[in-house]
C-alpha positions as YAML, in Angstrom:
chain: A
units: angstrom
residues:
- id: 1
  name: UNK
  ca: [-127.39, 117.82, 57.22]
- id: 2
  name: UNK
  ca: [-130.90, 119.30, 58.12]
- id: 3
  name: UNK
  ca: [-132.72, 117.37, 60.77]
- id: 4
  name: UNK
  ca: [-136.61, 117.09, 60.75]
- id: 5
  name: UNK
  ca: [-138.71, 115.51, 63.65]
- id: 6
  name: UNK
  ca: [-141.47, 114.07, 61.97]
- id: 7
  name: UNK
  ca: [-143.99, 110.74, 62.04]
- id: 8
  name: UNK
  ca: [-142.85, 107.11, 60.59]
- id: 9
  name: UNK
  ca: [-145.68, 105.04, 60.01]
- id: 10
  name: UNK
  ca: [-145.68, 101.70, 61.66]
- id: 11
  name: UNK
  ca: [-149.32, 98.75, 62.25]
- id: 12
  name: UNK
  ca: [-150.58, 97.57, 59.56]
- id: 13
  name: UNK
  ca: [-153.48, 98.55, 57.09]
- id: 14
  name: UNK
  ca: [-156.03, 100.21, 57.98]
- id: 15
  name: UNK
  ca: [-154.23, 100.06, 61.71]
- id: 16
  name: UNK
  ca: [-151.89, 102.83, 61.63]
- id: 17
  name: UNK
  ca: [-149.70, 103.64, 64.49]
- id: 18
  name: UNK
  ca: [-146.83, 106.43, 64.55]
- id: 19
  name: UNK
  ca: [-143.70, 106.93, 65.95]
- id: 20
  name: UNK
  ca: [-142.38, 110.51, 66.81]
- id: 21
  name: UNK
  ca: [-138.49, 110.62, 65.38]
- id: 22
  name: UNK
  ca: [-135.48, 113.03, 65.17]
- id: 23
  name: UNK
  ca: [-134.32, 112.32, 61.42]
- id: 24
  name: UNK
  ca: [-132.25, 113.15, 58.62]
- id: 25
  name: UNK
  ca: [-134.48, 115.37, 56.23]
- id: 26
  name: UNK
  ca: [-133.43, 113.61, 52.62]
- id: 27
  name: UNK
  ca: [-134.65, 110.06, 54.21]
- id: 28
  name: UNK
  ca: [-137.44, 108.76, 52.94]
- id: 29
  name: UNK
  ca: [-140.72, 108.41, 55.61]
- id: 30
  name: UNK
  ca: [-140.15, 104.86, 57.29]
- id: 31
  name: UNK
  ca: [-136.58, 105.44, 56.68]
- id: 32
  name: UNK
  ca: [-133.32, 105.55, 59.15]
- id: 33
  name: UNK
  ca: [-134.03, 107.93, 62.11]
- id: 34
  name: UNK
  ca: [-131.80, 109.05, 64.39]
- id: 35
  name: UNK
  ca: [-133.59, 108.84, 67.43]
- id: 36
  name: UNK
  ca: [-137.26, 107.70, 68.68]
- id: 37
  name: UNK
  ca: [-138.45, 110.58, 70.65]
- id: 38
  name: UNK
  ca: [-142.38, 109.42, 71.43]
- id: 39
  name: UNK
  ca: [-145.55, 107.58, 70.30]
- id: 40
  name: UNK
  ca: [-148.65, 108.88, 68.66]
- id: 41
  name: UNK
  ca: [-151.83, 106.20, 68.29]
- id: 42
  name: UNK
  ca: [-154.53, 108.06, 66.75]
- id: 43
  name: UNK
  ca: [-157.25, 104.99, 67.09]
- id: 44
  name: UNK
  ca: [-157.74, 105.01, 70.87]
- id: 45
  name: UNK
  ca: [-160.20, 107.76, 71.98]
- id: 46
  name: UNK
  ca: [-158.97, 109.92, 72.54]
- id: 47
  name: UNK
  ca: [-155.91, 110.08, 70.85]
- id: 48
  name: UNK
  ca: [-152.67, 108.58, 72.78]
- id: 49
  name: UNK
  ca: [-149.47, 110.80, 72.44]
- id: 50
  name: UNK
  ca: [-146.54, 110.10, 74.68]
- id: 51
  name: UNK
  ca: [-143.82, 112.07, 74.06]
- id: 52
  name: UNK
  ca: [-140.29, 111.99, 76.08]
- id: 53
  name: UNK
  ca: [-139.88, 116.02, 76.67]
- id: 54
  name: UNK
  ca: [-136.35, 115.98, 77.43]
- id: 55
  name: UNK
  ca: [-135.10, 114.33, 74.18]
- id: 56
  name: UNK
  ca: [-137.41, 116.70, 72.09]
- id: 57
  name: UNK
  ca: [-135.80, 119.65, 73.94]
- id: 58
  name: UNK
  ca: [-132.38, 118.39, 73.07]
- id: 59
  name: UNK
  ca: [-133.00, 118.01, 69.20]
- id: 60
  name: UNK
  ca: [-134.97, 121.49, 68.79]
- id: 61
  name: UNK
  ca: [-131.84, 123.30, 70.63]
- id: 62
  name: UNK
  ca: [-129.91, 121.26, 68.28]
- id: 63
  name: UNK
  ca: [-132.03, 122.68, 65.07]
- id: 64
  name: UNK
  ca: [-134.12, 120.20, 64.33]
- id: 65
  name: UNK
  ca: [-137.36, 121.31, 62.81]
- id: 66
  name: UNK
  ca: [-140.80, 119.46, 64.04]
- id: 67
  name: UNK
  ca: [-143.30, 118.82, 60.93]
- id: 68
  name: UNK
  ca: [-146.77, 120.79, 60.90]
- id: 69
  name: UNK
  ca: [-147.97, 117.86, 62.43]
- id: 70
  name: UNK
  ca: [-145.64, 116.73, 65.07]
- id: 71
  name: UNK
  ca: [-145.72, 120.35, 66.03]
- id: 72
  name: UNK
  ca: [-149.38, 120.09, 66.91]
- id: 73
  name: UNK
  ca: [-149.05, 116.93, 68.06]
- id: 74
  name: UNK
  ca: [-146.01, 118.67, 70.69]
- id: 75
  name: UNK
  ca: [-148.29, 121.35, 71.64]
- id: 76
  name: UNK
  ca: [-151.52, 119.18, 72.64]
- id: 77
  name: UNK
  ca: [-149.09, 116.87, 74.46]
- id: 78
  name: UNK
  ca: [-147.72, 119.61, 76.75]
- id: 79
  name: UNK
  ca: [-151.02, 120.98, 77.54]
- id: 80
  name: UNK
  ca: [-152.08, 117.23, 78.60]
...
């Protein structure tokens, strides 16, 4: 079982709104997820992340691998 930490879509059209999640990597997008480990809401200016550091710490020394974008997303969060 490979775990991922990638985005799951969530608002509605044109509205999007993401969640930051630890999850299996054979789910599909909006699928199960293991845990919620932060928000991203790219429409407010600028962009809101909130992340919960501890939990993505956990999964990463567990081997979970962020996304491209999550791991941007991790790396502008800790330098806010």
């Amino acid at each position: 079982m490979a775990v991922v930490i990638r985005l799951t879509r969530g608002g509605r059209k044109k509205k999007p709104f993401y969640r930051i999640v630890a999850t299996n990597s054979y789910v599909k997008r909006d699928g199960k997820f293991l845990e919620i480990l932060g928000t991203y809401d790219p429409l407010k200016d600028p962009a809101e992340i909130k992340v919960n550091h501890e939990k993505v710490k956990k999964w990463l020394e567990l081997g979970a691998k962020p996304s491209d974008t999550v791991k941007s997303l991790l790396k502008k969060a800790a330098a806010a």
